[in-house]
TORKOL-4160 file (C-alpha; in steps of 0.2 Angstrom, whole numbers, padded with zeros to 4 digits, m for minus):
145
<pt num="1" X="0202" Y="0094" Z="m0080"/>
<pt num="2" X="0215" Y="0084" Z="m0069"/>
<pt num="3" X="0226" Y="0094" Z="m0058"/>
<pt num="4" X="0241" Y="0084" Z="m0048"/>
<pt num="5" X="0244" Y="0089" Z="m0032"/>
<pt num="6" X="0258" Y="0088" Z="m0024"/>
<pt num="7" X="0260" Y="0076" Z="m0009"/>
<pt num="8" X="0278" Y="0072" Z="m0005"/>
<pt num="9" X="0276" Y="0056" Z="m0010"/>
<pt num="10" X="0286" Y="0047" Z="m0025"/>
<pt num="11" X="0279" Y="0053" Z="m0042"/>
<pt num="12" X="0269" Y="0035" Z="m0045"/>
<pt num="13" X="0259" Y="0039" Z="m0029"/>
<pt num="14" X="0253" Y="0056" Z="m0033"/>
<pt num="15" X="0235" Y="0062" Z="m0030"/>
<pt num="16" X="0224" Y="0068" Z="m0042"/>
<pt num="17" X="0208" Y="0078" Z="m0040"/>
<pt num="18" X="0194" Y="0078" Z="m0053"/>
<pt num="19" X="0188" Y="0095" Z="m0057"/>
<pt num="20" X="0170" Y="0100" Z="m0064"/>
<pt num="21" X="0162" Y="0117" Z="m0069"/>
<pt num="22" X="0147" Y="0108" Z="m0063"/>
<pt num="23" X="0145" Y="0106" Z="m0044"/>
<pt num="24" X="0141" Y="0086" Z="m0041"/>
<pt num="25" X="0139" Y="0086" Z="m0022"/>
<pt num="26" X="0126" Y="0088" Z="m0009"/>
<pt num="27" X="0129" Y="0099" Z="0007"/>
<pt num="28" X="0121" Y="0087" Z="0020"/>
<pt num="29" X="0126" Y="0069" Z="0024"/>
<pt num="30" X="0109" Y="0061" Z="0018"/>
<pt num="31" X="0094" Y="0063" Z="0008"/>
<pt num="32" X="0076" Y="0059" Z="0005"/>
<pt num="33" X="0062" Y="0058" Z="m0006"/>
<pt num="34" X="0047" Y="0051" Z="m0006"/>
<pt num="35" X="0039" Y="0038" Z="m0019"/>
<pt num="36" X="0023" Y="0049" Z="m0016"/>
<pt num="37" X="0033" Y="0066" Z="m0021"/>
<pt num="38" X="0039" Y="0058" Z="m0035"/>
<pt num="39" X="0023" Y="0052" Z="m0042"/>
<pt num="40" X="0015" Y="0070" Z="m0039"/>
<pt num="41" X="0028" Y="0080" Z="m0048"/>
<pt num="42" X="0023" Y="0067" Z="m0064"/>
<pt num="43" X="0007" Y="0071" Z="m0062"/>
<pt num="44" X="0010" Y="0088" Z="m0063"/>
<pt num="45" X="0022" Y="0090" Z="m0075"/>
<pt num="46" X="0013" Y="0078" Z="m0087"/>
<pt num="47" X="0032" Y="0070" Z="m0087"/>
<pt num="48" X="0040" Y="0050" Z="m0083"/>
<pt num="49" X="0049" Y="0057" Z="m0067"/>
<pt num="50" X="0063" Y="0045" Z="m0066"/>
<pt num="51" X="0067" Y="0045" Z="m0047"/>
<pt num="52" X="0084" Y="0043" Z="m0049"/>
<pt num="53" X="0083" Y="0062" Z="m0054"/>
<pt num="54" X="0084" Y="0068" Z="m0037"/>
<pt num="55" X="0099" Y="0057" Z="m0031"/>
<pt num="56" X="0092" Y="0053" Z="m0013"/>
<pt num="57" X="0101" Y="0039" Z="m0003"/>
<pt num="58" X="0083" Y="0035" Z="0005"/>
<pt num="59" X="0068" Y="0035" Z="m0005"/>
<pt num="60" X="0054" Y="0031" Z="0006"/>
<pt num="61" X="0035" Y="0027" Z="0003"/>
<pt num="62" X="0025" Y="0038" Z="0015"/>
<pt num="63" X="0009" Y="0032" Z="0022"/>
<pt num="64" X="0001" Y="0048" Z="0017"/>
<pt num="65" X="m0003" Y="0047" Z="m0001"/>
<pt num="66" X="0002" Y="0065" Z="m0005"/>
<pt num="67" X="0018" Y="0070" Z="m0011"/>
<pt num="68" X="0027" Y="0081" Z="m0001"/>
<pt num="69" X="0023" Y="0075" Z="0014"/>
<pt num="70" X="0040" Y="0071" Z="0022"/>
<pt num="71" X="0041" Y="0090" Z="0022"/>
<pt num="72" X="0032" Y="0089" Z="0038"/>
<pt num="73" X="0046" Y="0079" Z="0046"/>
<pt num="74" X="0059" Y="0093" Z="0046"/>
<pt num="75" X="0063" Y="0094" Z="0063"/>
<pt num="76" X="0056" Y="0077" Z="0069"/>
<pt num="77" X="0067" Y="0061" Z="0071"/>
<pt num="78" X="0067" Y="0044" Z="0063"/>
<pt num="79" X="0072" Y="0027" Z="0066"/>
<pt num="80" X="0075" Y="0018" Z="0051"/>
<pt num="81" X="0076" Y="m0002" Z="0054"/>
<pt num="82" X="0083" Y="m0009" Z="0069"/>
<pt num="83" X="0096" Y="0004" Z="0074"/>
<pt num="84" X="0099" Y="0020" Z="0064"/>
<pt num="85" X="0094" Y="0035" Z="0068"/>
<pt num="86" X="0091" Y="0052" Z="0059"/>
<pt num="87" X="0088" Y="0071" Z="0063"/>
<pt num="88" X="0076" Y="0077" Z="0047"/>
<pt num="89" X="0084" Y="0094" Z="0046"/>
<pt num="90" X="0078" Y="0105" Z="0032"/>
<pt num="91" X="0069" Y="0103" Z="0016"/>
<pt num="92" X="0080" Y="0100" Z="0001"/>
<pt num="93" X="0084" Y="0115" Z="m0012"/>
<pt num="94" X="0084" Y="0106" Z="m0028"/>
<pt num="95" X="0098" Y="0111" Z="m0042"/>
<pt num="96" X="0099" Y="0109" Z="m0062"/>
<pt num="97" X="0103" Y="0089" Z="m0058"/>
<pt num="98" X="0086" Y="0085" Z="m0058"/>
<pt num="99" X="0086" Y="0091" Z="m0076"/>
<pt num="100" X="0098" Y="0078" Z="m0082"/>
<pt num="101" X="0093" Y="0061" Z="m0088"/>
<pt num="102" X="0100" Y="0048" Z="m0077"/>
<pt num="103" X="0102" Y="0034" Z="m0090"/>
<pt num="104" X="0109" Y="0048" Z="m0105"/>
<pt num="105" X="0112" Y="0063" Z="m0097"/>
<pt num="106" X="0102" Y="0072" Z="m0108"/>
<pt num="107" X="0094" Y="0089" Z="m0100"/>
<pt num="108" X="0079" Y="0094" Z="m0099"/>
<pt num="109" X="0075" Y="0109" Z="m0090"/>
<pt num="110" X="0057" Y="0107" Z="m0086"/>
<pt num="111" X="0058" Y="0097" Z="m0071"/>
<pt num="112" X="0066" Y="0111" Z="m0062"/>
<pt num="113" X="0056" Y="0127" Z="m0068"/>
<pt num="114" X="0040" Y="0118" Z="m0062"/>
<pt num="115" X="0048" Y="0112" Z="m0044"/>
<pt num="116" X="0053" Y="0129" Z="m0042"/>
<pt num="117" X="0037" Y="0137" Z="m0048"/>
<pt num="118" X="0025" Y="0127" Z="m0038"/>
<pt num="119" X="0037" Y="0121" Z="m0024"/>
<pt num="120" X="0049" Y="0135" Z="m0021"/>
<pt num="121" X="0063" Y="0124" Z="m0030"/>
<pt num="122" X="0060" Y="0111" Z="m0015"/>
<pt num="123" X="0057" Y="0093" Z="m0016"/>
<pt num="124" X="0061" Y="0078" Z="m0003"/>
<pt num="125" X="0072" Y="0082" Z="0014"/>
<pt num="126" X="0089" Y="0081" Z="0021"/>
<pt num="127" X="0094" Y="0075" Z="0034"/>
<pt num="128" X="0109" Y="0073" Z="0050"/>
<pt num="129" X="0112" Y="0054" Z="0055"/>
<pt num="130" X="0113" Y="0050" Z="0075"/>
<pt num="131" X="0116" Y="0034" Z="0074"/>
<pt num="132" X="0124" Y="0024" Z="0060"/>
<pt num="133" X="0120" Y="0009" Z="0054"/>
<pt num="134" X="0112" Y="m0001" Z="0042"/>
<pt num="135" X="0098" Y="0001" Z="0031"/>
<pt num="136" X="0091" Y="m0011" Z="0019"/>
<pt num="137" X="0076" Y="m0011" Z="0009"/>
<pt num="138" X="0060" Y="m0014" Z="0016"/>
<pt num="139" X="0065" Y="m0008" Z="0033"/>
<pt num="140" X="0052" Y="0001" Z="0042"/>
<pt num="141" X="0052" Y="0018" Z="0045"/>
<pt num="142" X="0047" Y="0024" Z="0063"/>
<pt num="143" X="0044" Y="0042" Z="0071"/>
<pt num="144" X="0056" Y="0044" Z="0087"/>
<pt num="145" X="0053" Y="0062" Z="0092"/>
């Protein structure tokens, strides 16, 4: 649906706002999973976990070869490449997004019941940035505090 609001402004410079019965947003700034977390949950659902599932804007690979592990970084701080800076804040509460296929949009439940059966409906963090920047990939990762 596309609803026009009202603005004041001339009729060819209107705003409109997309509306979806689905929520599509995250309610914290950034996001992170870990290649390890990813690899574990196909392991253990038996299923080709496409990473893009989880929409993170960081997905890291952990030293530790256990999924999960940047579950023990909620309340620790990062650095990631020369100058940005985050706060790991909370573990992220997975919805039905995971569930939908990102090349086709396809769902497929499963993902979700078993991330919610054997990881109370959690998998990878969020987190607070402290200091902006920019990342790229390869930068290294490094534990502030």
């Amino acid at each position: 649906l596309m609803d026009t609001l009202y603005t004041g402004l001339p009729a060819a410079e209107q705003l409109s706002v997309c509306h979806s019965d689905r929520a599509l947003t995250d309610g914290r700034p950034v996001s992170m999973i870990s290649r390890q977390t990813i690899e574990q949950l196909s392991m253990e659902t038996g299923m080709a976990v496409d990473g893009r599932r989880f929409r993170a804007n960081i997905y890291v690979d952990m030293l530790q070869q256990d999924g999960f592990s940047e579950d023990q970084l909620v309340g620790r701080t990062l650095r990631l490449g020369d100058r940005v800076m985050i706060a790991i804040v909370d573990r992220d509460p997975r919805c039905a997004m995971i569930t939908y296929d990102p090349d086709t949009g396809a769902a497929n439940p499963e993902l979700l019941r078993h991330v919610t059966k054997a990881h109370g409906r959690q998998a990878g963090v969020y987190a607070a940035v402290i200091s902006e920047g920019i990342v790229k990939l390869g930068d290294n990762i490094e534990l502030v505090a």
